[in-house]
N, C-alpha and C positions, 0 to 999 in steps of 0.2 A: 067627321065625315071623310070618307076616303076618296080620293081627286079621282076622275075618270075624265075623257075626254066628252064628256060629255054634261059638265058641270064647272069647267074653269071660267071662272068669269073674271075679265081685266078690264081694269080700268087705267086712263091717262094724265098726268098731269100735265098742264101747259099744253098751247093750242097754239101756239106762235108760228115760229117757223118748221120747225121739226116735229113737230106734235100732227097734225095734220097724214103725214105720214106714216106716222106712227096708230095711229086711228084707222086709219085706211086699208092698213096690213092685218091690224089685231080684227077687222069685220071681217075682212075674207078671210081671216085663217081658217082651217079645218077644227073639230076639235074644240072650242073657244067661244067665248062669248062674249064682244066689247058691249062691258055694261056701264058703264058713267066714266066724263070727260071733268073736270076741274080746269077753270081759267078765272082769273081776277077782270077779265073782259068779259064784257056781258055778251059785245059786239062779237065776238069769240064763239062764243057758248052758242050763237042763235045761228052760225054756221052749221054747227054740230048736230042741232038739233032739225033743220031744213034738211042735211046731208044724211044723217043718220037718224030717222025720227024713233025708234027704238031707245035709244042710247040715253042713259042720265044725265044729268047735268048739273053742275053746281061749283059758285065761288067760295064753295069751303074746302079745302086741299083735305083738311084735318078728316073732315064728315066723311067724305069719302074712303081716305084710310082705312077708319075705323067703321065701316060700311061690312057688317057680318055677314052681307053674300057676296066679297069681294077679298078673290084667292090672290090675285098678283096685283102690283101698282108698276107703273111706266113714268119714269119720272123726264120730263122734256121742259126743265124751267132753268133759270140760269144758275151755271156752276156753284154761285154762293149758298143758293137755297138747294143745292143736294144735297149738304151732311141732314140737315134738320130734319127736313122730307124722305129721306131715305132712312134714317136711324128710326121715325115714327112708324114709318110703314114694317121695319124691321121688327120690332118691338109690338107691333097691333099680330103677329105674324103672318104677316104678308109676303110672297115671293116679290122681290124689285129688280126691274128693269132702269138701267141708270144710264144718260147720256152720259158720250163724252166729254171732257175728262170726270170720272167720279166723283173729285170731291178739292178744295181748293187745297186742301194741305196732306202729305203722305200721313201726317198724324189723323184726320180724319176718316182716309183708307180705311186707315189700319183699323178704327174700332170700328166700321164699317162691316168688314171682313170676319173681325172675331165675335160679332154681334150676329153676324149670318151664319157663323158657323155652328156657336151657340145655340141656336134655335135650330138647325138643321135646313136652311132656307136658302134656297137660288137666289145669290148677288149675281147681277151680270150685266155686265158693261156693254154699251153698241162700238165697241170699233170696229165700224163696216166693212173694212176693207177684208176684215179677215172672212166674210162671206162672200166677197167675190169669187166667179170662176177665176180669171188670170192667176187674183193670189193665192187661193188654194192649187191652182197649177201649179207658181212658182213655188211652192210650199213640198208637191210632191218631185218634180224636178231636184230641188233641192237636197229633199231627204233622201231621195233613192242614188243621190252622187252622179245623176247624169250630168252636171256640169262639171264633177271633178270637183275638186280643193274650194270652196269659196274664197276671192280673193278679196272683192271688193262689192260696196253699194253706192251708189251715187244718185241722188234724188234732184229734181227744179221741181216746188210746189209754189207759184207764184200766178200773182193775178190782180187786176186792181180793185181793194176793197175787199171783200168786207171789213172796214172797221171794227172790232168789238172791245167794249165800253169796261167789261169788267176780266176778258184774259187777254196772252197778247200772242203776239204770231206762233208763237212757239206751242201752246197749248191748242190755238186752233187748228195750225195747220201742220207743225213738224210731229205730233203726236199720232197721226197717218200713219207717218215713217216707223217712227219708234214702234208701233203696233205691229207693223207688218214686217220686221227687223225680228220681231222677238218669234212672231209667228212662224213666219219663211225659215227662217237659218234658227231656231230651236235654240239659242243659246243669248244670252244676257252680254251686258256692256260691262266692260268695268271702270271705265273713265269716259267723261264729254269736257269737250272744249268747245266751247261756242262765244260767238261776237255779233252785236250785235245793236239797234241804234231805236232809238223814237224821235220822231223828226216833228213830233207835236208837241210841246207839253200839253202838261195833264191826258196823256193816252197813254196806252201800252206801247211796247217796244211793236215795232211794223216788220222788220226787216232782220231776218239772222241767218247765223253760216255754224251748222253744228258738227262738228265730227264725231263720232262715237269709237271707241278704241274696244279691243277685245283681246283676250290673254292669247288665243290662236295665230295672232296675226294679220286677221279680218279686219278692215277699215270701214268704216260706213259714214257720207259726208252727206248732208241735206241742207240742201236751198231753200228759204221761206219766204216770201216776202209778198204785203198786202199794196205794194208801190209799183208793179209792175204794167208797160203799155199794154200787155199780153197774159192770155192764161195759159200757163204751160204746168203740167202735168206726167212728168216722164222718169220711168226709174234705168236706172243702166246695172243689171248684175255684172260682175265678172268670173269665172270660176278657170280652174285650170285646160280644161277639158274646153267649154261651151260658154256662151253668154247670152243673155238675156236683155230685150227692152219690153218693157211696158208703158205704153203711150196710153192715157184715161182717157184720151179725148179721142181718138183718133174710134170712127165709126161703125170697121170694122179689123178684123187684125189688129187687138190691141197688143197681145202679145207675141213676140217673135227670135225665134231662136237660133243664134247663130254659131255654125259649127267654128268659130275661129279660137285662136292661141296664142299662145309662144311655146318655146319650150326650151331649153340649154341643156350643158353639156360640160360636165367635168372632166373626160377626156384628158389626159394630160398631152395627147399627139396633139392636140386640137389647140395647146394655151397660147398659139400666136394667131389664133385663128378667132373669129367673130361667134362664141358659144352659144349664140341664139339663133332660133331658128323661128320663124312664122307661119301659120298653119289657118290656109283660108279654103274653107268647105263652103255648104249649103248653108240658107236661110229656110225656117219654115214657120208658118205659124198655126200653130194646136189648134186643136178643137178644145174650148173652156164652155163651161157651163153657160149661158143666158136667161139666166133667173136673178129676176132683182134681189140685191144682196138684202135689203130691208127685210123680204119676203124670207127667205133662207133663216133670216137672223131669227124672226120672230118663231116661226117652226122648231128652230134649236132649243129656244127660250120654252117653249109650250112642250117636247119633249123632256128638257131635263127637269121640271116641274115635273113632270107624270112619271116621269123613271127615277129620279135620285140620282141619274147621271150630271156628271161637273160641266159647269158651261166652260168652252175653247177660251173667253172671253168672262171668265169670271171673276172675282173682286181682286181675289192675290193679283191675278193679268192685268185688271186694273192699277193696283195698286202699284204695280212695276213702273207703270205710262206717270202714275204721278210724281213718282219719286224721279227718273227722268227726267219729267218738265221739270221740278225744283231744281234739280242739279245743272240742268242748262240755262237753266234761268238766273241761277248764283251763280256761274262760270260769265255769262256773258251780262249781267252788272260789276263783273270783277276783271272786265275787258279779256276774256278770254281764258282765264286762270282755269287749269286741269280739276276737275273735281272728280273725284271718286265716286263712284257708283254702292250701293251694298253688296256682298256676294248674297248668290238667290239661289246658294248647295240645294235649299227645299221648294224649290221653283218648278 
């Protein structure tokens, strides 16, 4: 049967935290049709079915998969249980939608990736941030060289809690960054140095300081931590030209761009003289889209299903974010030790 908008039918796994939204987006899409939810919670499932009385239901993940009027799977369960979940859905051939991060090892990625490509099937990963309006701003900002040279990134993602049980700050929350790093400035890391502590035993590291290095000369440092009095939320671009803030929190005017610089002077008249100069313009801040990026994300996902087109956010773009978190994650259980990134020539 050939896919029309008029015959996609999705289904969810996991109904916990992130699922719930994910249900909510997949009912009002255009196009689409949320037809069965899976949860190991019954108390779950009778949400779903009060909220969406249409909708399937059922504690078999499996059934569902393998469910013959059931074109896409959404997978919202914890990181461990996405290689399983997602290779079955892969294999039943189903299009998958996969939280973040995809999968616990870059080795599961990967047969993730060549299993989807295999079958010819939309892997695609939610890093949300890349459907915000700001970061798609910052994205074209970026490409079009209105800020000049990229110099620098400088990230605070901190806040108190969430705790989580089975990854650790890095994967929950510096992986943001790394997504929006890869997306914004179009170009791959080739080394991280990160440090970083767990101040509980038996949990994941809380608290880390990563820096990402690049063959250009571009720096990019990100602040994470689950230990903070405060949530803060805030990027600092720098480029030669122009700079950039993106505040998450702030209500309106998240994003705002500031005409400021430096600039020098090789002059040889000038070599007793102070070759820098500082250059302070306007602030403004853009008009970005205001469409919830969930909303966006899932539109992308239900097009590139119906066109064949590659998701912004698909398994390879996955796969980059996981080899990252492993790499920052061996640097800073090695208190800080430089690791290597892979080159991503077919990135």
């Amino acid at each position: 049967m050939t896919l029309s908008d008029e015959n996609l039918n999705i289904a969810v796994i996991g109904y916990g935290y992130w699922g719930p939204n994910l249900v909510r987006n997949f009912a009002e899409l255009d196009g689409a049709r949320m037809h069965s939810v899976a949860d190991l919670d019954e108390t779950a499932l009778e949400k779903v079915s009060r909220r969406y009385p249409t909708v399937q239901t059922t504690t078999d993940a499996l059934a569902l998969i393998h469910h013959p009027d059931i074109h896409a799977v959404a997978i919202a369960t914890p990181v461990s249980t996405h290689f399983d979940l997602a290779m079955a859905a892969l294999k039943a051939g189903k299009h998958v939608w996969l939280e973040k991060p995809m999968a616990e090892t870059a080795e599961q990625a990967r047969a993730l990736v060549a299993e989807a490509d295999a079958r010819g099937l939309i892997l695609h990963v939610d890093h949300t941030f890349l459907y915000t309006g700001p970061v798609q701003k910052m994205r074209e900002l970026v490409q079009t060289s209105a800020l000049g040279d990229p110099l620098y990134y400088d990230s605070t993602r901190v806040n108190l809690g969430l705790f989580q049980r089975d990854v650790n700050v890095i994967s929950d929350l510096a992986v943001h960054d790394f997504s929006i790093l890869d997306y914004v400035f179009d170009m791959q890391p080739t080394a991280v140095s990160a440090s970083g502590i767990n101040h509980y035993p038996g949990t994941p590291e809380n608290l880390a300081f990563i820096t990402l290095f690049y063959e250009t000369g571009f720096i990019a440092h990100v602040n994470v931590s689950w230990l903070a009095p405060v949530k803060v939320r805030k990027i600092l671009i720098g480029g030669t030209e122009k700079m950039i803030t993106f505040d998450e929190l702030e209500p309106s005017e998240k994003l705002k761009i500031y005409d400021k610089g430096v600039s020098f002077t090789d002059d040889p008249e000038q070599i007793h003289e102070m070759r820098v100069g500082y250059r302070v313009g306007d602030m403004w801040a853009p008009k970005v889209a205001n469409i919830e990026a969930l909303r966006n994300g899932t539109e992308h996902f239900r097009d590139c299903i119906l066109t064949g087109k590659k998701s912004i956010s698909d398994g390879r773009f996955g796969l980059r974010m996981v080899e990252a978190i492993e790499a920052a994650t061996h640097s800073m259980q090695s208190r800080g030790a430089t690791v290597q990134l892979p080159s991503y020539e077919d990135a």
